[in-house]
C-alpha positions in Angstrom: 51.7 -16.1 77.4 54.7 -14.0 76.8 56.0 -12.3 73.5 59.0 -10.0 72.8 59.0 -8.1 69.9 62.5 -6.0 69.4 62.1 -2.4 67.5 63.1 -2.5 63.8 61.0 0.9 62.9 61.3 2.6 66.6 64.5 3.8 67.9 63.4 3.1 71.7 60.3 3.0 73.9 59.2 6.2 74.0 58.6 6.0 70.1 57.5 2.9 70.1 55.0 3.4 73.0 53.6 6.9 70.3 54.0 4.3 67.4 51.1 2.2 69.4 49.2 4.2 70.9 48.4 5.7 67.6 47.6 2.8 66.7 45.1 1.6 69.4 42.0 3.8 68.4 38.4 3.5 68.2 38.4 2.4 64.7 40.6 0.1 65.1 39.4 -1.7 68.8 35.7 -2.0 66.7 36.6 -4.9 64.7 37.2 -6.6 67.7 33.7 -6.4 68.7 34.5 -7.0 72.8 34.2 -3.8 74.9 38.2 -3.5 75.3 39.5 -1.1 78.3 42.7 0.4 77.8 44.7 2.5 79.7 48.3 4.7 78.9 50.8 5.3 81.3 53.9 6.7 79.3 55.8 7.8 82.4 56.0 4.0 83.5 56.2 2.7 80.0 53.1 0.1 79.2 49.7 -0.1 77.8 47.2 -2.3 79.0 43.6 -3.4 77.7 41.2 -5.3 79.6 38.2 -7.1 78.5 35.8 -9.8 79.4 38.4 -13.0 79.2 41.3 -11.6 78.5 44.1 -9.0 79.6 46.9 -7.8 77.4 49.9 -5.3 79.0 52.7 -3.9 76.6 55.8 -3.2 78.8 57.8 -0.7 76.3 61.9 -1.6 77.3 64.6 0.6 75.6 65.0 -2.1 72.9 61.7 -3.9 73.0 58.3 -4.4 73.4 57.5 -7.3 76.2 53.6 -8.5 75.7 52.2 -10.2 78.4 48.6 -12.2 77.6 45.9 -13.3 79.9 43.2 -15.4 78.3 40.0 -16.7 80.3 39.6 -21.1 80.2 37.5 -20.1 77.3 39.8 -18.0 74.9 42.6 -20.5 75.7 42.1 -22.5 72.4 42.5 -19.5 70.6 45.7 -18.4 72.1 47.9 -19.3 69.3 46.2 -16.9 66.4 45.9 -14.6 69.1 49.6 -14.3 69.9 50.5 -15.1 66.2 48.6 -12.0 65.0 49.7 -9.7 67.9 53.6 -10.7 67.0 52.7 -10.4 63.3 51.2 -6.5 63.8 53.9 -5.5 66.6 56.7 -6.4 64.6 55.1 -4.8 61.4 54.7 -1.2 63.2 58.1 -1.5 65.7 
């Protein structure tokens, strides 16, 4: 599954890239309840979290945000309010 989400709030993807990673905290992973593993690379542009089922990467573009979703056999039927509330929260902070 593949979203884009063009920048309303950020100017490009360096501030959009800060405006996320802020975001994506402890706090804020816990209601999640999956052990999520994320890693930063702001020279290259993307985040990317990795849990049991599932793998998420944010590409950060000059003018948008490209998510790519990976969702085990079993998180399939739940791909739709997965990607629904992913482009509801990117283009609310973006």
């Amino acid at each position: 599954m593949k979203l884009e989400i063009p920048y309303q709030v950020a100017n490009n993807g360096d501030e959009a890239f800060d405006l996320v990673k802020e975001k994506i905290d402890p706090s804020f992973l816990s209601q999640f309840k999956l052990k999520i593993k994320i890693e930063f690379d702001k020279e290259k542009g993307f985040i990317e979290g990795t849990g049991k089922g599932f793998k998420a990467s944010f590409i950060f573009q000059e003018d948008r945000c490209v998510v790519e979703i990976s969702l085990s056999f079993l998180l399939k039927p739940l791909s739709s309010k997965i990607s629904k509330g992913l482009e509801d929260g990117l283009r609310n902070l973006l």
